[in-house]
MARPA-802674 format. One record per residue (C-alpha): x, y, z; residue number from 1. Coordinates in Angstrom, 1 decimal, m for minus. Layout:
BEGIN
<atom east="X" north="Y" up="Z" resi="NUM"/>
...
This chain:
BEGIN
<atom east="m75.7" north="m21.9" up="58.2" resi="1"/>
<atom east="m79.6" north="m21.8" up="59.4" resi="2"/>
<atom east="m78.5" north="m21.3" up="63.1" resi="3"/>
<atom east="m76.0" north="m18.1" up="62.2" resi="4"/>
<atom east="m78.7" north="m16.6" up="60.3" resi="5"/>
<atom east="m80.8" north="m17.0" up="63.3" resi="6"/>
<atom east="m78.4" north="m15.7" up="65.3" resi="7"/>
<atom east="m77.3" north="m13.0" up="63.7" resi="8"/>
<atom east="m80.0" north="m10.3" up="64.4" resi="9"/>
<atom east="m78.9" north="m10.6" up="68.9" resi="10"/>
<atom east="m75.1" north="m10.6" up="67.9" resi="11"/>
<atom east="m75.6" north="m7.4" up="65.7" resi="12"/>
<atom east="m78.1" north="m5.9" up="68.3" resi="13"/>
<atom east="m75.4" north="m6.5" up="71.3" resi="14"/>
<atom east="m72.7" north="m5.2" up="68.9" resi="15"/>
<atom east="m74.6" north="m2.0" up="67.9" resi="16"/>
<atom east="m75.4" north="m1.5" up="71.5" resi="17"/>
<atom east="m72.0" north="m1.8" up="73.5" resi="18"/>
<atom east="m70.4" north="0.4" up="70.4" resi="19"/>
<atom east="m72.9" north="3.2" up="70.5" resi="20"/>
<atom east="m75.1" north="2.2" up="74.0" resi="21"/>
<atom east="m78.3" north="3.2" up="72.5" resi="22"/>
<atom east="m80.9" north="0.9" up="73.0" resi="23"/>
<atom east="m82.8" north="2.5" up="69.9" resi="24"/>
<atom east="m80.5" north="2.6" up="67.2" resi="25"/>
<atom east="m79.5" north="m1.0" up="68.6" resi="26"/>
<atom east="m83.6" north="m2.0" up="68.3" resi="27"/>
<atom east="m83.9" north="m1.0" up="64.9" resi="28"/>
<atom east="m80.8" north="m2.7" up="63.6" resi="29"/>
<atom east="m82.9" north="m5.7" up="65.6" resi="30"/>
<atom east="m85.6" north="m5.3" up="63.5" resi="31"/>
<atom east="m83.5" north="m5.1" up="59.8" resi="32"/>
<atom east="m81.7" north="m8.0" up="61.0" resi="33"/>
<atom east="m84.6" north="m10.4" up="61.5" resi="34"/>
<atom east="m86.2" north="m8.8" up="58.3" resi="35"/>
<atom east="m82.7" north="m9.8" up="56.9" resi="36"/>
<atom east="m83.2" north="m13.3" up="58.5" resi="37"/>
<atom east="m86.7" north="m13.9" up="57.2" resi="38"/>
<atom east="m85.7" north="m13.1" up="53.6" resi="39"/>
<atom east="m82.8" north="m15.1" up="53.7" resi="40"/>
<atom east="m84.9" north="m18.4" up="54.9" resi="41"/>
<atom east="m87.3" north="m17.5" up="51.9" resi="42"/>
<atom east="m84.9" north="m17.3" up="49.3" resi="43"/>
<atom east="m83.3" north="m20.4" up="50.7" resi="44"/>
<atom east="m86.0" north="m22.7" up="51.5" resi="45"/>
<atom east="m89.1" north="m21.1" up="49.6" resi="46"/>
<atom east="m90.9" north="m21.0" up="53.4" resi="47"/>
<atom east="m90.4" north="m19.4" up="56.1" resi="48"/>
<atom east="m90.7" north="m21.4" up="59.5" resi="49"/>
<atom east="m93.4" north="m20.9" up="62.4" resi="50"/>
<atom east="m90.8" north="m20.1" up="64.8" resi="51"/>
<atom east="m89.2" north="m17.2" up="62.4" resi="52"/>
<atom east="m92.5" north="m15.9" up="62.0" resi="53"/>
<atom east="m93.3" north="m16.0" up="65.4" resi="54"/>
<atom east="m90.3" north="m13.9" up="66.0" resi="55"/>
<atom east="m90.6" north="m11.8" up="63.3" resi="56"/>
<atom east="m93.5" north="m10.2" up="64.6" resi="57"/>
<atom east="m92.7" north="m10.2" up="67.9" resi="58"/>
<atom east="m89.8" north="m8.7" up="67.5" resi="59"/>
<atom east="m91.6" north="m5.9" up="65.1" resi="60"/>
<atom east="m94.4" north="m5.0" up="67.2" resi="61"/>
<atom east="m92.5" north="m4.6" up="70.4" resi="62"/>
<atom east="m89.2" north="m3.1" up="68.3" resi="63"/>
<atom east="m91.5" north="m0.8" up="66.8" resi="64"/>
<atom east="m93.4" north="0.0" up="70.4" resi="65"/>
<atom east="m89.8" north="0.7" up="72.2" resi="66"/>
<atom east="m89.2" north="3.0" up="68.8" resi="67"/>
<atom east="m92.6" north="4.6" up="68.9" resi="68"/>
<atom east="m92.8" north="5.2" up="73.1" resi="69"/>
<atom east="m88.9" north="5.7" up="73.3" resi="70"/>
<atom east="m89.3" north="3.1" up="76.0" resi="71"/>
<atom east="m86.9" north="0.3" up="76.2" resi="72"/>
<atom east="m89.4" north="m1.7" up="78.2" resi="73"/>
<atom east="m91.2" north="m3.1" up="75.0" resi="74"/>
<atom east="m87.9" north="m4.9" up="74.0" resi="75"/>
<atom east="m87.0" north="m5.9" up="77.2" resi="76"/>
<atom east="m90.5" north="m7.9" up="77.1" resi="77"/>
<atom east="m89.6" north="m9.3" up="73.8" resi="78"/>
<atom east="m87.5" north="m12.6" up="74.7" resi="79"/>
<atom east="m90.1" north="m13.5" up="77.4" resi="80"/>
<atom east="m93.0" north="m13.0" up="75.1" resi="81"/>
<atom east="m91.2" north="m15.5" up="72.2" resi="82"/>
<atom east="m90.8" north="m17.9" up="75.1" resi="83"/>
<atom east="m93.6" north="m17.9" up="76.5" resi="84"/>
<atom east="m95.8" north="m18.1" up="73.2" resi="85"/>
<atom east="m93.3" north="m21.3" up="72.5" resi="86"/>
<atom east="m94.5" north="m22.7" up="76.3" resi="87"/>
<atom east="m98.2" north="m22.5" up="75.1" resi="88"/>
<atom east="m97.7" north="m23.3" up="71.7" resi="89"/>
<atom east="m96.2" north="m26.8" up="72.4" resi="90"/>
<atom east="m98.3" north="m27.6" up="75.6" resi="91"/>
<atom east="m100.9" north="m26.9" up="73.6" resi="92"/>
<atom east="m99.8" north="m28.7" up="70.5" resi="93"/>
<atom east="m99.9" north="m31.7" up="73.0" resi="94"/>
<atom east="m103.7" north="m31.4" up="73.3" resi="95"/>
<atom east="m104.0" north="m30.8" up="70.0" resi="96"/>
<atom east="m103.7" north="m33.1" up="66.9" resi="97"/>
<atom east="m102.2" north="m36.8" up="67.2" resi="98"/>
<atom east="m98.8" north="m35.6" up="67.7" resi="99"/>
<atom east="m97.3" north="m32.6" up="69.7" resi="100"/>
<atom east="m94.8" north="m30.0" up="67.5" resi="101"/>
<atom east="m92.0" north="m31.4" up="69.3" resi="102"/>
<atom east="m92.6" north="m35.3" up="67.9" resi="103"/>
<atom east="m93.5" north="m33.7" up="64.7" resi="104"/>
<atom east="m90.2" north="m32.0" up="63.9" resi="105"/>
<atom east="m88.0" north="m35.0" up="65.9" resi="106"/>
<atom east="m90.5" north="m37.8" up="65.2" resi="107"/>
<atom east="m88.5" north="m39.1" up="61.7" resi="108"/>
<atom east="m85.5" north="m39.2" up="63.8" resi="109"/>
<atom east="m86.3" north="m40.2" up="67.2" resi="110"/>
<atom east="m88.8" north="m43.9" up="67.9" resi="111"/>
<atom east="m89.6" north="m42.9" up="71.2" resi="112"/>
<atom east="m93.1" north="m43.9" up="73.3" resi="113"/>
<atom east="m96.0" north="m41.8" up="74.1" resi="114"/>
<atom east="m95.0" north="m41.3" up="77.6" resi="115"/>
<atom east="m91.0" north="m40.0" up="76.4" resi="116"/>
<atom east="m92.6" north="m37.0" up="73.8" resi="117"/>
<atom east="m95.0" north="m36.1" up="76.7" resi="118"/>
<atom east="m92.0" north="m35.9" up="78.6" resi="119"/>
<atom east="m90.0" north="m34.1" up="76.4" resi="120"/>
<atom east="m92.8" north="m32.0" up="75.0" resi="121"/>
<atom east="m94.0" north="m30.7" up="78.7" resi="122"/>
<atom east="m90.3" north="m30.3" up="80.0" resi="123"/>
<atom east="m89.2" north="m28.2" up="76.7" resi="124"/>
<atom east="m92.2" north="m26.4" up="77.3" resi="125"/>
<atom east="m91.5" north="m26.0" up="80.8" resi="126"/>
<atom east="m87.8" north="m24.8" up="79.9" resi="127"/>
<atom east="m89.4" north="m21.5" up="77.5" resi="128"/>
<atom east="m91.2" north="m20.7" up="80.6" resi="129"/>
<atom east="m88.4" north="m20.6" up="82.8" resi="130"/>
<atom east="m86.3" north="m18.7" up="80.1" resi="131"/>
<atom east="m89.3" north="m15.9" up="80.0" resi="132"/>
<atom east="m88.9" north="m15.5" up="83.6" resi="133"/>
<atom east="m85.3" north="m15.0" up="83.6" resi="134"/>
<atom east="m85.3" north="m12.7" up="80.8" resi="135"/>
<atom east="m87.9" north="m10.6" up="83.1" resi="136"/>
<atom east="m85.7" north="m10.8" up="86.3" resi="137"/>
<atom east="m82.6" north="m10.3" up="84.5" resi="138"/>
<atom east="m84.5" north="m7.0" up="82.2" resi="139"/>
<atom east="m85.7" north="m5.4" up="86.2" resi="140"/>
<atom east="m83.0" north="m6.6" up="88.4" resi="141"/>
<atom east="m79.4" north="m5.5" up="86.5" resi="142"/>
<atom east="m78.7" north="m2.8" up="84.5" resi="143"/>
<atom east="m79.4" north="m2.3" up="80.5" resi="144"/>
<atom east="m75.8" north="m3.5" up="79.9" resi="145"/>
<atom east="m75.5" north="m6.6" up="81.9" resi="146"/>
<atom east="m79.2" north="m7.7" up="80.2" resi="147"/>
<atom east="m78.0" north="m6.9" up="77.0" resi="148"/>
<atom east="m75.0" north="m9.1" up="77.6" resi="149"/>
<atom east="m77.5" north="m12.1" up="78.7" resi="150"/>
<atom east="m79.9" north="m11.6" up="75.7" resi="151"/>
<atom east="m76.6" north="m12.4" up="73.5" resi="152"/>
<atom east="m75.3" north="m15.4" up="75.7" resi="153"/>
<atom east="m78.3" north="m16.3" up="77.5" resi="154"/>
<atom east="m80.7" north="m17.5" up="75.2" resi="155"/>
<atom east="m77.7" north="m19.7" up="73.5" resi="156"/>
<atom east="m76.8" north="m21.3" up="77.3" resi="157"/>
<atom east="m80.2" north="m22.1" up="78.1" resi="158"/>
<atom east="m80.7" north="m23.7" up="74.9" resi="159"/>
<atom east="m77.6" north="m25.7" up="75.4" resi="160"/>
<atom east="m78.4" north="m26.4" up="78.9" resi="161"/>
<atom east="m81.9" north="m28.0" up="77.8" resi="162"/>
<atom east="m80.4" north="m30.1" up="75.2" resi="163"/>
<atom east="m77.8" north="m31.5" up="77.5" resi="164"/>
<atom east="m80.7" north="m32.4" up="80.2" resi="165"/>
<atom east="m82.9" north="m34.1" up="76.9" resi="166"/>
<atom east="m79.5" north="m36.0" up="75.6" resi="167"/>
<atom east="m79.0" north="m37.2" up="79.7" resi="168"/>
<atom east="m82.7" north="m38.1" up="80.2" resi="169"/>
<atom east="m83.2" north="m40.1" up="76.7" resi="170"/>
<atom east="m79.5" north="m42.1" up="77.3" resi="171"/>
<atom east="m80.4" north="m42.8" up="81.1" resi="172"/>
<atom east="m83.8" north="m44.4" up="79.8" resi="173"/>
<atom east="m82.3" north="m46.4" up="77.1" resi="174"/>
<atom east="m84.5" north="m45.0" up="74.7" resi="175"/>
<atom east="m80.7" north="m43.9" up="72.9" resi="176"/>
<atom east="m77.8" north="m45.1" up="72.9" resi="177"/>
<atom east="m74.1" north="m43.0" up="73.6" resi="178"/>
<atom east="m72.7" north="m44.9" up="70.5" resi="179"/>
<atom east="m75.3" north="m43.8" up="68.4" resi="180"/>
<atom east="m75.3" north="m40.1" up="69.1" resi="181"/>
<atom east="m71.3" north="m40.5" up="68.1" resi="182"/>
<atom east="m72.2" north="m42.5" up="65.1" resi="183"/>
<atom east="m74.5" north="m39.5" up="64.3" resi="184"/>
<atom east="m71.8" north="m36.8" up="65.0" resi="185"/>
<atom east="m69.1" north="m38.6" up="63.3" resi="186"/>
<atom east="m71.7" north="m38.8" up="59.8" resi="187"/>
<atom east="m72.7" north="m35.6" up="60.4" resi="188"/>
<atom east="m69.2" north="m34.1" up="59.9" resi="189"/>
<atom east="m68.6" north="m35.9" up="56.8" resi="190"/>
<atom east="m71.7" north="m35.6" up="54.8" resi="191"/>
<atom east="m71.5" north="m33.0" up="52.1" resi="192"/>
């Protein structure tokens, strides 16, 4: 339910847009959405995460600066800032404390060594770097339509495309096995 919340705010963004093309109206119903978003993770979880926050105010200072400046630029920027403040965020929560973000949220599930969560913490790091840069190159090389088209689908396949490369990498070192990921599924599906 968490994830369709979360994505909830691009899908009614791209809808607004490709019914009425207008990259304002669409940025505004951006913001209400992820205002919608952050109130519903309140009232269900009494906190609201670092990453919603994060996006919250991203998404509110640059949807506000394309509404202010009638300039669609500001939004266009907003994807690769999020990305990019994840890229330093977890590098730097690598440097920082005993344990990076990323072995802090997977750690109860996932006994992995040192070496695997460096890894995993510099390659997912490395991955919100590389989605930044897309978003940037898709935003200035193609038309408003065809970016607003990847914001909806793009973020989602990138995501997907990461976790494939993180299931690959920790099978092909052992560090899990196929039969448990299926073990995992298969529970998954019938817990309540």
């Amino acid at each position: 339910m968490k994830q369709l919340i979360e994505y909830l705010p691009i899908a009614l963004f791209a809808g607004v847009y490709f019914s009425t093309k207008d990259i304002y109206i669409s940025t505004g119903v951006l913001m209400v959405g992820i205002c919608f978003q952050v109130g519903f993770e309140y009232a269900r979880f009494k906190a609201v995460s670092r990453q919603t926050q994060v996006i919250f105010w991203v998404a509110i200072i640059f949807g506000g600066a394309t509404l202010l400046f009638r300039n669609q630029a500001f939004i266009q920027w907003k994807p690769t800032i999020v990305n990019w403040l994840f890229c330093i965020g977890l590098a730097g929560s690598y440097f920082v404390g005993k344990q990076s973000i990323l072995q802090r949220i997977l750690g109860a599930q996932l006994t992995l060594p040192d070496h695997v969560w460096r890894n995993l913490t510099f390659g997912w790091s490395a991955g919100f770097f590389i989605a930044g840069v897309l978003n940037l190159i898709v935003a200035y090389q193609f038309s408003l339509d065809f970016w607003v088209s990847y914001k909806l689908i793009g973020g989602f396949a990138i995501t997907l495309i990461y976790l494939v490369i993180t299931m690959v990498y920790l099978i092909r070192g052992g560090y899990i096995r196929e039969d448990e990921i299926q073990e995992d599924e298969k529970n998954a599906g019938t817990e309540p």
